[in-house]
N, C-alpha and C positions, 0 to 999 in steps of 0.2 A: 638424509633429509627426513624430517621429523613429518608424518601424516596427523592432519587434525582430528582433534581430539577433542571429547567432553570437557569444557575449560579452559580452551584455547582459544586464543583472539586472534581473529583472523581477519586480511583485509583480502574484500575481492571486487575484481572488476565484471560489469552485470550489463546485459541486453534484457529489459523485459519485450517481450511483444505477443500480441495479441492472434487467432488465426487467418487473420485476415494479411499479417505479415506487419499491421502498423506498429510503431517500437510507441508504448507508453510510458517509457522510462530507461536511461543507462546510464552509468557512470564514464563512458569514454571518454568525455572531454571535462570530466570534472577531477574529482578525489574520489577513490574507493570506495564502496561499502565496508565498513568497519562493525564486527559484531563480537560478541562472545560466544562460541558455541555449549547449549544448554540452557539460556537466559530465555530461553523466547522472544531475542530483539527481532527475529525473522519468520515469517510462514515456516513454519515445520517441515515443508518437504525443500526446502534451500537448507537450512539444519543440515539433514538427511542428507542431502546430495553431497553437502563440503566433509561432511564431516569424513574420513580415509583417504580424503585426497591428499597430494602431497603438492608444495608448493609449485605453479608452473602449470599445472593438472587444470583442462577443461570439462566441461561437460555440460550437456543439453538437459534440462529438469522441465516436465511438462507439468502443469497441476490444474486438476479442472475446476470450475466456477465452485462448482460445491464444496472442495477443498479448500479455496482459496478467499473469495470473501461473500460465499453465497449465491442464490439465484437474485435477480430484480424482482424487489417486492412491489407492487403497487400499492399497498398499503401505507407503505413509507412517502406516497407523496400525498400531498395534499394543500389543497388549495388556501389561501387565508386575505383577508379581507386588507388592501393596503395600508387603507386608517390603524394598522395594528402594528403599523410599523412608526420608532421615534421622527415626530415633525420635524420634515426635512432633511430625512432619510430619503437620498438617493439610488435605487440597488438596477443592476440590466445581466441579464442574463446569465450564468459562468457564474457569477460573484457567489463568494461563499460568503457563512452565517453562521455565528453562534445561536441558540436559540436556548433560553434558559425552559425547564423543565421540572413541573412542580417535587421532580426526587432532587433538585437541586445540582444535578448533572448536565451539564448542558453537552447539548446537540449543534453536530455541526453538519448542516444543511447547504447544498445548493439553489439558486434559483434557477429554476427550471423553464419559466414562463413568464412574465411579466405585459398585464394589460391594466386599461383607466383605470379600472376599481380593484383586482386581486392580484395576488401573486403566487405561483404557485412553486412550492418546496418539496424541495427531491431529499431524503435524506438518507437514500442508499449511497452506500460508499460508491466513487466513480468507477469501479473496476466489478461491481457486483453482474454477476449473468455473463460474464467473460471465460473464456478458459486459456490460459495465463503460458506461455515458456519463458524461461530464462536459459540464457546462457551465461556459463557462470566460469569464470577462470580464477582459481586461486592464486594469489601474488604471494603474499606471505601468510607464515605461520610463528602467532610465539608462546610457544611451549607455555600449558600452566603448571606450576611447581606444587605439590604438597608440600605446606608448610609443617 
C-alpha cells in the first residue's frame, strides 16, 4: 500500500466540527473530498495530517481559529444604507453577496442584520474565531509518477 505523498491525489472522507461538538461540514453522505497533495486545495494542516497515511488510515487533525481562517474581526462588518442596494433587491438574513470593490475584486459578504433603512454586512468568512477538528479517513491514494 502506497502512503501519500507530495503529488498524490487523494480522496478522503471528512467530519469538520466545531468545539462545541456541532459538525459544520462532512462528506458522509455525499462524494469525497478529492485534492492533490502540495496544491494548496486544502488548509495546510489537512495537507499535513494526509500526507504518510496510507489508504484505510484515520486520524483526528485539530487547528485553531488562528490557523485556520482567523479571529472575528469586527471591522469586517459594517453597516450600509438599503437604498444602496439594486431597486427591488430583495435580501433576509443568511443570504450571501457579492459586493464589487473599487480594486475590482469582489467580496463575498454575508447579511447579518437586515432593518427598514440599513443592512448590515458580515464579511468574515463563516468559520472565522472558531477552532476547527476534522476527522479525516483516507480512502484512496493514486500515486503521482515523475514523468
Amino acid at each position: 500500500m502506497a502512503q501519500a505523498r507530495s503529488g498524490d491525489h487523494v480522496r478522503v472522507h471528512f467530519t469538520g466540527r466545531l468545539d462545541d461538538g456541532t459538525v459544520f461540514a462532512t462528506s458522509a453522505a455525499n462524494e469525497p473530498l478529492e485534492f492533490t497533495l502540495g496544491n494548496s486545495e486544502v488548509l495546510p494542516q489537512i495537507e499535513n495530517a494526509v500526507e504518510g497515511m496510507d489508504s484505510g488510515d484515520t486520524k483526528t487533525v485539530y487547528i485553531s481559529s488562528d490557523e485556520a481562517f482567523g479571529p472575528r474581526r469586527e471591522d469586517l462588518v459594517q453597516e450600509i444604507p438599503k437604498g444602496s442596494l439594486p431597486v427591488g433587491m430583495d435580501v433576509e438574513i443568511g443570504q450571501q453577496l457579492w459586493i464589487d470593490q473599487p480594486n475590482d475584486e469582489p467580496l463575498l459578504v454575508s447579511v447579518a442584520d437586515v432593518s427598514e433603512e440599513t443592512l448590515t454586512l458580515d464579511a468574515n468568512h463563516p468559520l472565522a474565531g472558531e477552532d476547527l477538528t476534522f476527522d479525516l479517513e483516507l480512502l484512496t491514494v493514486d500515486v503521482h509518477v515523475e514523468s
